[in-house]
Every structure is written in C-alpha cells, then in structure tokens.
C-alpha positions as CSV (number, residue, x, y, z in Angstrom):
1,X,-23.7,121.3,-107.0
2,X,-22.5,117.8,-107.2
3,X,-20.9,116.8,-103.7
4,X,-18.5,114.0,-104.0
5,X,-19.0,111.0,-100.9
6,X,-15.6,110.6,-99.6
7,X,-14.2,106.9,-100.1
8,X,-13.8,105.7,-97.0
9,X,-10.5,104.1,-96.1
10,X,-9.1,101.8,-93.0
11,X,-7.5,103.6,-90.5
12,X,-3.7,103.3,-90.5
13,X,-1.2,102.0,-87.7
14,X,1.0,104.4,-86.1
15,X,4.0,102.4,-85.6
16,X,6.1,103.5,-82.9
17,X,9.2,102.1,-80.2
18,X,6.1,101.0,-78.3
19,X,5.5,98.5,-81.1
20,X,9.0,97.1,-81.2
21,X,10.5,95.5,-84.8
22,X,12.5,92.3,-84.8
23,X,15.6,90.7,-85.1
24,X,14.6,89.7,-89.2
25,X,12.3,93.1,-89.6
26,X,15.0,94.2,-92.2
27,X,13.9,90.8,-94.1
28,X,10.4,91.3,-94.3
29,X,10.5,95.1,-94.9
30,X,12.6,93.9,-98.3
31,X,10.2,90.9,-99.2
32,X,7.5,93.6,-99.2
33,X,5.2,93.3,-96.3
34,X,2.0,95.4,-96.8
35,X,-0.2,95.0,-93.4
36,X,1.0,94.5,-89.8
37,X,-0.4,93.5,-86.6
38,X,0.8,94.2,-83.0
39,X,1.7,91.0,-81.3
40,X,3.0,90.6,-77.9
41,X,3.9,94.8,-78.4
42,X,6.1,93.5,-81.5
43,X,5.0,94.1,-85.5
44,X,3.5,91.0,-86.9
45,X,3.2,90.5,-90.5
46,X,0.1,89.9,-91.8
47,X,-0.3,90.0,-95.6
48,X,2.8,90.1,-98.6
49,X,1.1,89.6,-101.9
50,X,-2.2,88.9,-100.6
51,X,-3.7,87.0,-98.4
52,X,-5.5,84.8,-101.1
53,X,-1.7,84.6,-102.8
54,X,-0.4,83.7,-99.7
55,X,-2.7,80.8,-99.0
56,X,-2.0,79.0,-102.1
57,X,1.9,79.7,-101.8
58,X,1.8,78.1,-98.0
59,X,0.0,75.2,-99.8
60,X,2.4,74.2,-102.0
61,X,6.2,75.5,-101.7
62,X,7.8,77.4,-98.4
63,X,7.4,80.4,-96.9
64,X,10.0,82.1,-93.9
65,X,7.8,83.8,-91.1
66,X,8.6,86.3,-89.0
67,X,7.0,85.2,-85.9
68,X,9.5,86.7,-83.2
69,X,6.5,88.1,-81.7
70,X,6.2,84.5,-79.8
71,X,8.0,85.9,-76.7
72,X,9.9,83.4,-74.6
73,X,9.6,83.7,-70.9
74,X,12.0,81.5,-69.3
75,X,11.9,79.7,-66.3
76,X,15.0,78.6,-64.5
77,X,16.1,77.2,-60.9
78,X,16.4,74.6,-58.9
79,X,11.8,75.2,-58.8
80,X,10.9,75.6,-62.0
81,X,9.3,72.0,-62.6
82,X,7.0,73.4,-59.9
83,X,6.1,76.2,-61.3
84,X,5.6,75.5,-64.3
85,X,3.0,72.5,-63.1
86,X,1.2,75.3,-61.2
87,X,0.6,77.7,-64.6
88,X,-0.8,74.7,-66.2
89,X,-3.7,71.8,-65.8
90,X,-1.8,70.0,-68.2
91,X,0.1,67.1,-66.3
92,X,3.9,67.7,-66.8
93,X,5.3,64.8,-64.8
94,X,6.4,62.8,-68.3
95,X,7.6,65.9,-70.2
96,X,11.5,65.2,-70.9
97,X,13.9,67.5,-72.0
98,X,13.9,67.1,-76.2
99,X,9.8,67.3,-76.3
100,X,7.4,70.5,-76.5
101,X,3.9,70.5,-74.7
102,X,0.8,72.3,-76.1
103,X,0.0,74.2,-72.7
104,X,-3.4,75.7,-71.5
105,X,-2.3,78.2,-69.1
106,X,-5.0,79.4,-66.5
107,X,-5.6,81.4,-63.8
108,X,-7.6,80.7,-60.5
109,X,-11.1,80.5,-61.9
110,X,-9.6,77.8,-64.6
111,X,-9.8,81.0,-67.5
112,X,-7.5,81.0,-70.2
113,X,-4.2,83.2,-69.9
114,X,-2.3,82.3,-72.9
115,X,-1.8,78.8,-75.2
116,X,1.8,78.8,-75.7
117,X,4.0,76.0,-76.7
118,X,6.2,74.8,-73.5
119,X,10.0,73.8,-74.3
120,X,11.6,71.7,-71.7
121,X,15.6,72.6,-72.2
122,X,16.5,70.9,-68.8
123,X,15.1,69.4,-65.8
124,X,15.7,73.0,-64.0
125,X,14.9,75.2,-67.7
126,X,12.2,75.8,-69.8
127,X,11.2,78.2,-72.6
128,X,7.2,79.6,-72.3
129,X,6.7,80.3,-76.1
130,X,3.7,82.8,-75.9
131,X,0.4,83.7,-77.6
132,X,-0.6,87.1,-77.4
133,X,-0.7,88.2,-73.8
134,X,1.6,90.0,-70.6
135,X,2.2,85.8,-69.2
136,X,5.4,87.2,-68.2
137,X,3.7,89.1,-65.7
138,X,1.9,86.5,-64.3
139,X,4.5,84.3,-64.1
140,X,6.5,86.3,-61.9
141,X,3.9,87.1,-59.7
142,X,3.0,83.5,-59.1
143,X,7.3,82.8,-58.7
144,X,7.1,85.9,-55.9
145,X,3.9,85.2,-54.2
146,X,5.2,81.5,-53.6
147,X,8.3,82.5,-52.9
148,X,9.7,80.0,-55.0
149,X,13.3,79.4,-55.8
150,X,13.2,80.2,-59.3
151,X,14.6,83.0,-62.6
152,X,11.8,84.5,-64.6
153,X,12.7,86.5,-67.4
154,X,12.6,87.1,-71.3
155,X,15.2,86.0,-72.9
156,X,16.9,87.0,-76.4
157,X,15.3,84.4,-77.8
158,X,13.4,85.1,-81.5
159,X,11.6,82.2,-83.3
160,X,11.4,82.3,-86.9
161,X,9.1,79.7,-88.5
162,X,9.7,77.5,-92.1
163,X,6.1,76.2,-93.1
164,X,4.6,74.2,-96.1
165,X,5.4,71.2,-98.0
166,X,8.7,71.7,-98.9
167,X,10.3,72.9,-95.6
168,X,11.9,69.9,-94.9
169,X,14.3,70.1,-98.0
170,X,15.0,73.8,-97.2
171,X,15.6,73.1,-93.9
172,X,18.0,70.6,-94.6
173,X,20.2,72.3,-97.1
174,X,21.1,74.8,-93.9
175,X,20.9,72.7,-91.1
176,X,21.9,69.1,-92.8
177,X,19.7,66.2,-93.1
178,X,19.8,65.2,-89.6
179,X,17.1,67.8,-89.0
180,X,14.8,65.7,-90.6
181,X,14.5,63.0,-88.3
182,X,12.9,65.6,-85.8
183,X,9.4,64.3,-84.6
184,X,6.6,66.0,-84.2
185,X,6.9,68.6,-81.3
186,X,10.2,67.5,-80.3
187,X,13.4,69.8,-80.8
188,X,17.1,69.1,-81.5
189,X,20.2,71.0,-81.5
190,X,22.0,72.4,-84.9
191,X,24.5,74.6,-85.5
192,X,24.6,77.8,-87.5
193,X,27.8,79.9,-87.8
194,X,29.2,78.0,-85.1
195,X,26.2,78.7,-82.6
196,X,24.0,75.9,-81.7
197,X,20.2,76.7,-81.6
198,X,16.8,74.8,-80.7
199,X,15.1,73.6,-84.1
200,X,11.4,72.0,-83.7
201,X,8.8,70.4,-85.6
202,X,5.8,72.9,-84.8
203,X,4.7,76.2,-86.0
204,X,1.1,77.8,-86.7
205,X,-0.4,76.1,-89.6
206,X,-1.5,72.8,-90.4
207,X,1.0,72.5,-93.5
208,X,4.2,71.0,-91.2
209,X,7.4,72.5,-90.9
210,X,9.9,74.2,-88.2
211,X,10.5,77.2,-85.6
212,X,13.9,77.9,-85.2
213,X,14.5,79.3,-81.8
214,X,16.9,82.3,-82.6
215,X,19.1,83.0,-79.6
216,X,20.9,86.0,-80.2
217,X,19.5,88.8,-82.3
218,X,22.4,89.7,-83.9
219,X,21.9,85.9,-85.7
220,X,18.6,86.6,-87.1
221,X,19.1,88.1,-90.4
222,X,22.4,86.1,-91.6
223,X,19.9,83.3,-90.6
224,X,16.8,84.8,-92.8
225,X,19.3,85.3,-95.8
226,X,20.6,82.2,-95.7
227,X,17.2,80.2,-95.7
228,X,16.3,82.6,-98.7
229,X,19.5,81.6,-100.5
230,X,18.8,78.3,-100.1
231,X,15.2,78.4,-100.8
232,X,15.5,80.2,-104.4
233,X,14.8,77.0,-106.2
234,X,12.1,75.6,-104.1
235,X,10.2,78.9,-104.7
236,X,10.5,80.5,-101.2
237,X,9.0,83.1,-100.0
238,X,8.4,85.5,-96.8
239,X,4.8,84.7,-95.1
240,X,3.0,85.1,-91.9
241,X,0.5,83.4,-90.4
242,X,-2.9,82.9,-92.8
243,X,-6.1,83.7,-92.0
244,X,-7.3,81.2,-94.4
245,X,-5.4,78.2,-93.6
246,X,-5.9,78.5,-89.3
247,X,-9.5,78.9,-89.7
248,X,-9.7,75.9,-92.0
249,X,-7.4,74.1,-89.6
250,X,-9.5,74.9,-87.0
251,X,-6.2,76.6,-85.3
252,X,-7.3,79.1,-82.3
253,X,-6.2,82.6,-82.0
254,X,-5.4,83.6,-78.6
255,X,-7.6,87.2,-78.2
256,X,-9.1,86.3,-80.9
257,X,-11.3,82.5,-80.7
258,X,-10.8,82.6,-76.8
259,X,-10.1,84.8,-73.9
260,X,-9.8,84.6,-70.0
261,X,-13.6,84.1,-70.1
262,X,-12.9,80.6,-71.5
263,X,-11.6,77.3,-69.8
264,X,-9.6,75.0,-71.5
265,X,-12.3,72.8,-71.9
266,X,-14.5,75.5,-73.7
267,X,-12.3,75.7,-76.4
268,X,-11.9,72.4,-77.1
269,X,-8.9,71.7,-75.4
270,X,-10.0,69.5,-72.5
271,X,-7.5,66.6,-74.2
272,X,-4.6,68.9,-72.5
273,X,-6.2,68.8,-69.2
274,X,-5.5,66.3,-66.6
275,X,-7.0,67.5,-63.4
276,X,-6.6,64.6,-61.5
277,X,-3.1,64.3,-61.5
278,X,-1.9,68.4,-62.0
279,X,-1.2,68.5,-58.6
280,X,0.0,71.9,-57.9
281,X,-2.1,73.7,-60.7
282,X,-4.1,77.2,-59.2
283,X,-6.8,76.7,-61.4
284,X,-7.2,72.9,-61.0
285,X,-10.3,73.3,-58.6
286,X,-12.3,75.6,-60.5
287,X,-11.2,72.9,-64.0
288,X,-12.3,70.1,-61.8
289,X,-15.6,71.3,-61.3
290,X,-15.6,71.6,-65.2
291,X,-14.4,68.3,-66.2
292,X,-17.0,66.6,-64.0
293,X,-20.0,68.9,-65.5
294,X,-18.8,70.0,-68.9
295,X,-19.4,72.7,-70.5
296,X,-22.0,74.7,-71.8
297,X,-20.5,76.4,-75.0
298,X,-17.5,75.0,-76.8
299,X,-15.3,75.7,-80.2
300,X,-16.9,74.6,-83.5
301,X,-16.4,75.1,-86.9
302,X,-18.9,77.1,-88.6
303,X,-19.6,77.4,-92.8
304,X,-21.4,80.7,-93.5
305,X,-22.9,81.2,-96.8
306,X,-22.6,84.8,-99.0
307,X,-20.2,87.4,-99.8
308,X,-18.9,88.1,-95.9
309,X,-17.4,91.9,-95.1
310,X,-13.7,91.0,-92.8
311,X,-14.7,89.4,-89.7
312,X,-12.7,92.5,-87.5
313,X,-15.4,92.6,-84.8
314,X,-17.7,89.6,-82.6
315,X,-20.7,88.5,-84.8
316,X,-23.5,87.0,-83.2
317,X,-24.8,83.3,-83.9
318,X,-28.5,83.2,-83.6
319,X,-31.4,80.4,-83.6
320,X,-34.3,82.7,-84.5
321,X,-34.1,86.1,-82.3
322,X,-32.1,84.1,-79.9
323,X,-28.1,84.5,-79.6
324,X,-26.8,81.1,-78.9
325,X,-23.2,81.8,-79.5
326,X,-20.7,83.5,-81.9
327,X,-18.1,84.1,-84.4
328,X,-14.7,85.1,-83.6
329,X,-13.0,84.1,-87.3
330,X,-14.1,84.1,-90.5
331,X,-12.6,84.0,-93.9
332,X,-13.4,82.5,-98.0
333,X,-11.5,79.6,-98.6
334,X,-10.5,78.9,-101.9
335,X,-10.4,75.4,-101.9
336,X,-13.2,74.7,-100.2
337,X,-15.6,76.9,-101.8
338,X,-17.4,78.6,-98.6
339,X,-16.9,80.7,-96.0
340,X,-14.8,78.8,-93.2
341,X,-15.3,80.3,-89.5
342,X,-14.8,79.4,-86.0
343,X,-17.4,79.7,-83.6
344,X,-18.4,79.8,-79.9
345,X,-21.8,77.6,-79.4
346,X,-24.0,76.6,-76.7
347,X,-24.5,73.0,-76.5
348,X,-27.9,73.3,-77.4
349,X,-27.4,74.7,-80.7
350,X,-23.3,73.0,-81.3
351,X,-24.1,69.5,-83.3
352,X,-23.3,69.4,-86.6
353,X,-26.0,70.5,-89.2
354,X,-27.7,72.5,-86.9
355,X,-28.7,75.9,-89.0
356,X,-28.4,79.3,-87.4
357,X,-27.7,82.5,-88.6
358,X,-24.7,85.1,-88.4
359,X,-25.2,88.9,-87.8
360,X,-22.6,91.0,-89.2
361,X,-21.9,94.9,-89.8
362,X,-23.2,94.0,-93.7
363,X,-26.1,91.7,-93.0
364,X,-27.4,88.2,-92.0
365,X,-26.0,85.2,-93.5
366,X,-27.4,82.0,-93.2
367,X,-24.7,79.4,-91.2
368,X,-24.3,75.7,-90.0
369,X,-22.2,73.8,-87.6
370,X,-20.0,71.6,-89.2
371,X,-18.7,68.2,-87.4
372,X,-15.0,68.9,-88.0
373,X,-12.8,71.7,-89.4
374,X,-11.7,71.2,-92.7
375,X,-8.0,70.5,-92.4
C-alpha cells in the first residue's frame, strides 16, 4: 500500500481581541491582505499580491500602509523635556517643535529598548512613535520612580504611511500643495474634514514619502478612502512594509536585527549618540564606556549566494567551524540579483569582502560582507 507524505503547511494565526485591528483594518481587509504580523499586540500587514509584486509596486507608483501598529506614547507636563532626555543618549537640547528625532532608547546597561521616531508637538508634549516593544511600560516606570511631574499615556493616535515615488502628488491632491514643502523628518499641520493632523516626511522604506498621524479613529477610513480616490490614476495601491526593500536599505527591524542585547552603537547607530552632552540619560554611563572602546560586533550587510529557505529563525555566520556572528534578515532581491541580508559580525570578521558562511534550516550558503547596503 502506497502511503501518501502529508504536504506540510505553515501554521496559521489565531487572530483574536488580544491582537487588536485598526482604525483602516476595514481598508486593508477590502484591498486583499493575505498574511499578517502581530505588532505592538495590533495586526500588521505583511504581503497583498506578493511580496515580490509588492517590491516592484513600492518602486515605482504609491502604496497606503497600514502601519497603526506604531503606537504613540505621549509625554506631557511641565517635565517631559526631562524625561524624555533620560529614555535616550541622543542629545535633545536642539530639538524644536516642527522636527522628528531618530531615537535609540536604552535602558541602564546602554541595551536597546525600542527605535522609535520622537515628535516634538510642544516644549511640554511629545509623541514616542514605537517599534515593536511594551516602551509604554517603561516609560511610566521611569516618570514614577523619579517622581517626575509629567502624563504618560497612549493616545488615539494611528499613523498611516504614503510611500514611493509618487506620494508627493497623491499627497497633495488631499492635503494641497503646501505639503510638499515638508523637509525631511520635520512635520506640519493640515486639515482633513475640518480636523487638523500631524503630516511628516518619514516612514519605513528608503523610497520617501509621509505618515500621517491619525488623531481620532473614527477619521481613519474616510482618510484611507480618500487617498485611494485620489490615487486611482497614479496606480495606488495598499502595502506594508517590504521585506525586500528594508533589507536592501539596510533598515533595522526592532526584534528582529537588534534586541536589548545590543547598544546603540552595535547596530550601527552610534551617529545618534551623544554621551557627552545627554546629561540625564540612565544608560549614558554604561554607552560611555562603549563610545570610548567600541564595539566588538556591529550591523553589516551581508550578500548570500543560492536558493535561501525564509530567513524565520537566527542563522549562524561562520569563518570555518567558528560562529563569528549572524543573520537576522534575509531576502532575493530582484533588482540586484542576490540574496540581500543583514548581519551581526564580530569585528574580526566585519570588513567588506571578507567570506564566511551562513547555516540555515536548508543548508550552507556561501556569504560576504559587503561595505554598504544597497540602497
């Protein structure tokens, strides 16, 4: 008798109320989402057409993304300028209301919390816009333990993010044309049926574009139909984050690329740290120690050769039998015709060229470290 091997299929995710929907779920459900991710305890869309599909759409029209999952936690009082100096070794004295700061966030050993985007609404209020992780948490207990003089909570407050070449003409058919004189991480004010809400140049691929900061969930999907109104002619359609294009922009996942077991300055983000002058910062001694010594390991992008299974698990970079770091992301590019990946390297093993090799559930691959990411 001839038995039949089963074909073996990816397990499924049991969505319940513990992974909450957002304010433009009703959007993406009807633009046919197939896979989700849960962000933040929120559903994060992850592939539409496919991801391959998706690439080459971001690339060259616009695309609407869901990306409510970047919680805010806001910060407000007569301290928050204080406190918000002490999550951070990034030096906030310059920061003006108007501008966004790219913010390492550690704790007291100078480890890596979160990497969210910091808006600066007022000289007493500012929105935390999270990677995946509890910050809130952790932001409260450093506002009680200090006692400080300060509100700490998550507000209604949903971004949704317009990426890819032609997001400044989409963007300006719904918000006028003023909104394309926004800089580069900076934010204005613009008004949607009669509401005013924060619009910024930023957003999680190296394509350019906006995150609108949605204020009000009942706003989110007469917002979302409107930009897909607009957008018909410019060939818009819902996305999400690409696996592809981050990787090849060398764009860290938090959880993902780097953890708490990372500085700042291990994941290549030392530019964001001023120790000397981040008075007030709990991990600032620990990152001091750091700067002076730097580190041993650090970010790099990594081409691996072959046909690679999904990078879902840590794959180990070896010299020989040795592990000398690993890979966190992986993915075929398309336009560059190899396997794109970030890695985590020891510095004896981190300059470009150097060979090694990748051990993943299907194999080893042969790999090199490459002396920029590709976008």
């Amino acid at each position: 008798m001839n038995v039949q091997t089963p074909v073996s299929m990816p397990p499924l995710l049991s969505v319940s109320r513990r992974a909450r929907r957002t304010p433009f779920s009703d959007g993406v459900e009807a633009a046919g989402v197939k896979a989700y991710t849960v962000y933040n305890h929120m559903l994060l869309p992850t592939v539409f057409r496919s991801v391959v599909e998706d690439y080459h759409h971001l690339k060259s029209a616009v695309q609407l993304w869901d990306v409510a999952v970047e919680r805010q936690v806001e910060v407000r009082g007569p301290d928050a300028g204080r406190l918000m100096q002490m999550l951070t070794p990034r030096d906030l004295r310059g920061m003006l209301p108007g501008q966004c700061f790219y913010l390492p966030m550690v704790d007291e050993t100078g480890g890596m919390l979160n990497d969210p985007v910091g808006v600066k609404l007022a000289e007493d209020r500012y929105w935390i816009s999270i990677a995946d992780s509890d910050l809130l948490f952790w932001v409260k207990g450093i506002a009680y333990g200090f006692r400080l003089d300060v509100l700490v909570e998550e507000p209604d407050v949903s971004p949704l993010a317009v990426q890819g070449p032609k997001a400044d003409a989409l963007m300006a058919r719904v918000f006028g044309d003023a909104v394309q004189e926004i800089k580069f991480f900076r934010y204005g004010w613009f008004e949607f049926q009669g509401r005013y809400l924060v619009v910024a140049r930023s957003g999680y691929s190296k394509q350019g574009g906006f995150e609108i900061y949605v204020e009000g969930s009942d706003l989110g999907m007469p917002l979302w139909n409107a930009l897909m109104e607009a957008g018909r002619d410019l060939d818009i359609h819902a996305g999400c984050p690409n696996l592809i294009e981050r990787v090849e922009g060398g764009l860290l996942s938090y959880g993902n690329d780097m953890t708490r077991a990372n500085t700042p300055h291990e994941c290549g983000l030392g530019k964001f740290c001023s120790v000397q002058t981040a008075i007030g910062c709990v991990g600032r001694d620990a990152l001091l120690r750091v700067s002076q010594e730097g580190p041993i390991r650090q970010i790099r992008a990594i081409a691996i050769d072959g046909d690679l299974p999904g990078c879902d698990r840590v794959w180990p970079l070896k010299a020989g039998d040795t592990v000398v770091g690993q890979v966190t992301s992986a993915a075929k590019s398309p336009d560059f015709d190899t396997n794109v990946a970030i890695g985590m390297v020891r510095m004896t093993h981190w300059d470009a060229g150097t060979a090694l090799t990748v051990e993943t559930q299907a194999g080893a691959f042969g790999a090199e470290v490459q002396p920029k990411f590709w976008i």
